[in-house]
C-alpha positions in Angstrom: 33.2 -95.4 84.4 30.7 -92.5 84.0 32.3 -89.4 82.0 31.1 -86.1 82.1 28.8 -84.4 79.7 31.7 -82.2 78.0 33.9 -85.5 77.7 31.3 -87.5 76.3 30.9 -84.8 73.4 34.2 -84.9 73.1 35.0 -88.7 72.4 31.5 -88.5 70.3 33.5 -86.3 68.1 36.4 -87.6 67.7 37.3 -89.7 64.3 36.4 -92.9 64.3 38.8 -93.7 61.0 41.0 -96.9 61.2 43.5 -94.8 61.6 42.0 -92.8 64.3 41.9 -96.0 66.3 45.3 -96.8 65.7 46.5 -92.9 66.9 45.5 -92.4 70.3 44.6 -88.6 71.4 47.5 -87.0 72.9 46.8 -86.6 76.1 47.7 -83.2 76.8 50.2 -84.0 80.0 52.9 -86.8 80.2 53.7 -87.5 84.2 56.7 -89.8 83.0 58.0 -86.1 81.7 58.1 -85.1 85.2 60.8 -87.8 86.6 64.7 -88.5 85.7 65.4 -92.0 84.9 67.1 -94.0 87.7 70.1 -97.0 86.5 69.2 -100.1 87.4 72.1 -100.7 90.0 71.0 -97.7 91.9 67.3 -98.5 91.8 67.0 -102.4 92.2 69.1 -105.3 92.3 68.5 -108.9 91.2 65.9 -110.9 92.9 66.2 -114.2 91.9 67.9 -116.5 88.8 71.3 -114.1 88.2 72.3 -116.9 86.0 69.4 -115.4 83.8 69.8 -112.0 83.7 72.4 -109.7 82.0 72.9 -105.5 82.0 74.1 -104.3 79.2 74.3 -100.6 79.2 70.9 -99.3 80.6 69.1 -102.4 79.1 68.4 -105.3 81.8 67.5 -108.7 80.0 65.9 -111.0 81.6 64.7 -114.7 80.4 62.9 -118.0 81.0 64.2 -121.0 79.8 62.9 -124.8 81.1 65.2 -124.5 84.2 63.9 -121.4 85.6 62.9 -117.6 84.7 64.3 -114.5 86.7 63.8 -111.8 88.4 64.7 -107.9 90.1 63.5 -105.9 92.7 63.8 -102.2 93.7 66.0 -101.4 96.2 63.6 -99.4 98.8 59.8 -99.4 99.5 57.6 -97.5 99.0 53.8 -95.8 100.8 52.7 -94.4 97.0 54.4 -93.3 93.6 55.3 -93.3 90.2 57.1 -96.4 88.9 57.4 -97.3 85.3 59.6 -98.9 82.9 60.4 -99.3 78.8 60.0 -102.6 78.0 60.4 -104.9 74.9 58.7 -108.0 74.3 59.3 -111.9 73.1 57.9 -111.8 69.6 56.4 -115.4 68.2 55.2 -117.9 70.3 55.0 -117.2 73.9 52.1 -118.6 75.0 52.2 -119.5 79.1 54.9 -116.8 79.5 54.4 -113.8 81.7 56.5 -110.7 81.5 55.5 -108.3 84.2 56.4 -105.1 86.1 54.3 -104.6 89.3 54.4 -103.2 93.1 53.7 -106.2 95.7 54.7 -106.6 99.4 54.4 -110.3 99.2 57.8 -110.8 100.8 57.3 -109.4 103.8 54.0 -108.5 104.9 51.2 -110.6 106.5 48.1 -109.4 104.4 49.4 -109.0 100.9 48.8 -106.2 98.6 50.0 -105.5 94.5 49.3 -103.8 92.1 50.3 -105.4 88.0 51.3 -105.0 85.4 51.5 -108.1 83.2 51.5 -109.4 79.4 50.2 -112.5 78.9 51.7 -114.3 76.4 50.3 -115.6 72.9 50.7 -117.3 70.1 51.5 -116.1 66.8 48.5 -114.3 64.9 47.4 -113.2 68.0 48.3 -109.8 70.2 49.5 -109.5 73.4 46.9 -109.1 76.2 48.3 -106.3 78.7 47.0 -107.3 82.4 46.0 -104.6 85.0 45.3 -106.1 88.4 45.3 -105.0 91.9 44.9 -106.9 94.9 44.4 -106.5 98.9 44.3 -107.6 102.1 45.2 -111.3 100.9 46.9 -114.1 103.0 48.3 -117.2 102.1 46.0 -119.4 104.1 42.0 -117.9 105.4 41.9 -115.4 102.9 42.9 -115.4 99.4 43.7 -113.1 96.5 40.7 -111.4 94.5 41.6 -110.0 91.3 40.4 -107.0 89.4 41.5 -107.4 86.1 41.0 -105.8 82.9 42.5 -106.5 80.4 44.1 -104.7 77.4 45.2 -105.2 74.0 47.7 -102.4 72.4 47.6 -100.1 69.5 51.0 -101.3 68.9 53.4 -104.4 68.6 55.1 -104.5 71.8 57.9 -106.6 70.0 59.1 -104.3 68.0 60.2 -101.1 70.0 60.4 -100.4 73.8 57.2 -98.5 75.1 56.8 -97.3 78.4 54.3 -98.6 81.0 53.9 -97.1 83.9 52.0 -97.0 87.3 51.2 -94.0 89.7 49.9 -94.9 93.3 48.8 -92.6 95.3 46.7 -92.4 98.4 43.7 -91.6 96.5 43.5 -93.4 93.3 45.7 -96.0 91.0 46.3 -95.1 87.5 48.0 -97.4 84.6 49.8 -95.9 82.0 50.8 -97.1 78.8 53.1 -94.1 76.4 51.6 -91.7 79.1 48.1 -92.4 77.8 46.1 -93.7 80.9 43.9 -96.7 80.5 42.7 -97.3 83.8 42.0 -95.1 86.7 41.1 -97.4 89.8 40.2 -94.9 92.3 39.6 -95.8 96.2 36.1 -95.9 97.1 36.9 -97.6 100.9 39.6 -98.7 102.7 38.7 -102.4 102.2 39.2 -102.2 98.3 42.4 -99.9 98.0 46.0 -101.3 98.9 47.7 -99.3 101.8 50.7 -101.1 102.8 54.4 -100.3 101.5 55.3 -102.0 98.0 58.6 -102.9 96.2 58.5 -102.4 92.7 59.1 -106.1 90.8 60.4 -107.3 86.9 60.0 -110.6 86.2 59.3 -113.2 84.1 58.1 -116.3 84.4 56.1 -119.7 83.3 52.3 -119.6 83.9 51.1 -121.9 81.9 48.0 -122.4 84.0 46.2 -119.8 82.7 48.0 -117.3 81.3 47.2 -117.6 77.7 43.5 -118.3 77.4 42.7 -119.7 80.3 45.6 -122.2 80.0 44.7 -124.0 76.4 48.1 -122.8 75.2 51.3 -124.4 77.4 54.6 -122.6 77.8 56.6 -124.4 74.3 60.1 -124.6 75.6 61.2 -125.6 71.9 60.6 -121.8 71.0 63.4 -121.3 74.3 64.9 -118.8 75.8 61.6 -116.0 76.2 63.5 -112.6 76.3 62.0 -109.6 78.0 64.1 -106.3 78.3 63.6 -103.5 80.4 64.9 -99.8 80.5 64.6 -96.3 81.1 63.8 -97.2 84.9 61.6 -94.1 86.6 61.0 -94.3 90.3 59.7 -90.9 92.0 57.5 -92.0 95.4 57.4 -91.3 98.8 59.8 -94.2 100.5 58.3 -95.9 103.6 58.7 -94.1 106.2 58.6 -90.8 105.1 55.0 -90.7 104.5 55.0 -87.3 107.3 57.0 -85.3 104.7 56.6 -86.5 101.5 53.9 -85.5 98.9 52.0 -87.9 97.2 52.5 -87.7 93.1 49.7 -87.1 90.8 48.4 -88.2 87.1 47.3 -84.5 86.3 49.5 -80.9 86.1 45.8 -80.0 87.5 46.1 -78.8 91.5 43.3 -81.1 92.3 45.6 -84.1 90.8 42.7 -85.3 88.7 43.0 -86.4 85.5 42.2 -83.6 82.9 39.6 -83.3 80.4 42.0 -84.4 77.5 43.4 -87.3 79.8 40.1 -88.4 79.9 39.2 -88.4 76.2 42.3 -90.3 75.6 41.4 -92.7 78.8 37.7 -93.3 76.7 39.6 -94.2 73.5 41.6 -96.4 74.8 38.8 -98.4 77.0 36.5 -98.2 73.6 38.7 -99.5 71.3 41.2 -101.8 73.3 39.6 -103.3 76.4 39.1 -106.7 76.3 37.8 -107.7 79.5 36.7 -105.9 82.6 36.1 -107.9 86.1 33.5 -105.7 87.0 31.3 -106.6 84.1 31.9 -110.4 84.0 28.7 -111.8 85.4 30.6 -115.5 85.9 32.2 -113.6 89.1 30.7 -113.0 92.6 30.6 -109.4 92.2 29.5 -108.8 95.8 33.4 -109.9 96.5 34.8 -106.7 94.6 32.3 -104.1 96.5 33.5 -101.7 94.0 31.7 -103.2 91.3 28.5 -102.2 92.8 28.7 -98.3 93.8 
């Protein structure tokens, strides 16, 4: 991502101490500041395994065991938005567990769109990788999924408070937030590489042993049993489907052209330098001229 002159300077003069690294810059404007949290019985509602999920107050726990994992769902759709959640993390070994929070339409819709939010899990010594991804236009059988990860790891132990993550859809750009710092803008550049269709938002968690912790070396360990993931201070503020006529798309930015400020940036560019860990667009093993978006 190219960053204006003034931006550049900016990052260019900001410390580059340990502990500089550790703090992000503030960024100047929270948009989770803007929304009143919902309770989880009047935004979503179990999806799947109620055997292994509990509420207890505001705090949904969910878990995966070697029977099964669980999951919830929100209770409407939506055409764009702000959706975000606190979460807390397994600590130890969870290697081949996901925990996720995401917007997909995989239920109900013939070309499949989402947009994650995962952790992939680890094994002690090691940090969490967050996950970004979005996805389009995808079908079960002629014409599968292409990922656009990139990949995060945190200033912070995930395990050891609740943080919020969070991610604002609108009709003109997708932007992941992590404590209200962005660390990914993913803006549309056509129609073909930009999801359009009404999304539910998702919590879930689950066994991907596959490939979720380095490529798969590390299995899912179900003597380290149950993996715990809780989830609070639910925020939902889009426009539902169907109302698309009337409602006003959210934005990242208190600016009136919705664009990220100057100090959102900054703290954008310290994230990306000192806590990206891989980017699809620069991983030359990939057919690049399948993500268009890549090359523009």
């Amino acid at each position: 991502m190219a960053f204006p002159l003034h931006i550049l300077v900016l990052i260019m003069l900001y410390p580059l101490s340990s502990n500089a690294q550790r703090q992000p810059p503030p960024p100047g404007y929270k948009p989770s500041s803007n929304f009143r949290s919902v309770s989880f019985n009047k935004g979503f509602s179990n999806l799947w395994s109620p055997q292994h999920q509990t509420l207890n107050g505001s705090t949904v726990t969910i878990w995966l065991d070697e029977s099964t994992g669980s999951g919830f769902k929100s209770l409407s759709s939506y055409s764009s938005g702000y959706f975000s959640a606190a979460i807390k993390l397994h600590p130890g070994y969870t290697a081949g567990v996901i925990s996720c929070f995401y917007l997909s339409n995989d239920q109900v819709q013939e070309k499949h769109d989402e947009i994650d939010i995962e952790f992939l899990g680890t094994t002690p010594g090691k940090p969490y990788t967050l996950q970004t991804n979005v996805w389009m236009n995808g079908t079960a059988d002629d014409t599968p999924l292409i990922g656009r990860e990139v990949q995060f790891n945190l200033w912070f132990d995930p395990t050891k408070a609740f943080h919020n993550y969070a991610i604002l859809w609108n009709p003109k750009e997708i932007i992941f937030f992590v404590d209200d710092i962005p660390i990914r803008r993913y803006p549309k550049k056509s129609a073909a590489t930009f999801p359009s269709r009404p999304m539910w938002a998702y919590g879930s968690i689950w066994d991907a042993s596959s490939w979720a912790t380095e490529g798969g070396k590390y299995k899912a360990d179900y003597q380290y049993q149950p993996f715990i993931a809780r989830y609070k201070n639910f925020k939902i503020a889009g426009c539902r489907d169907g109302a698309q006529a009337t409602c006003k798309p959210v934005t990242g930015s208190s600016a009136l052209t919705g664009r990220l400020s100057r100090q959102q940036n900054v703290a954008m560019a310290w994230a990306q330098r000192n806590y990206k860990v891989y980017d699809y667009c620069k991983d030359q093993s990939r057919d690049l001229t399948k993500t268009s978006e890549c090359l523009s």
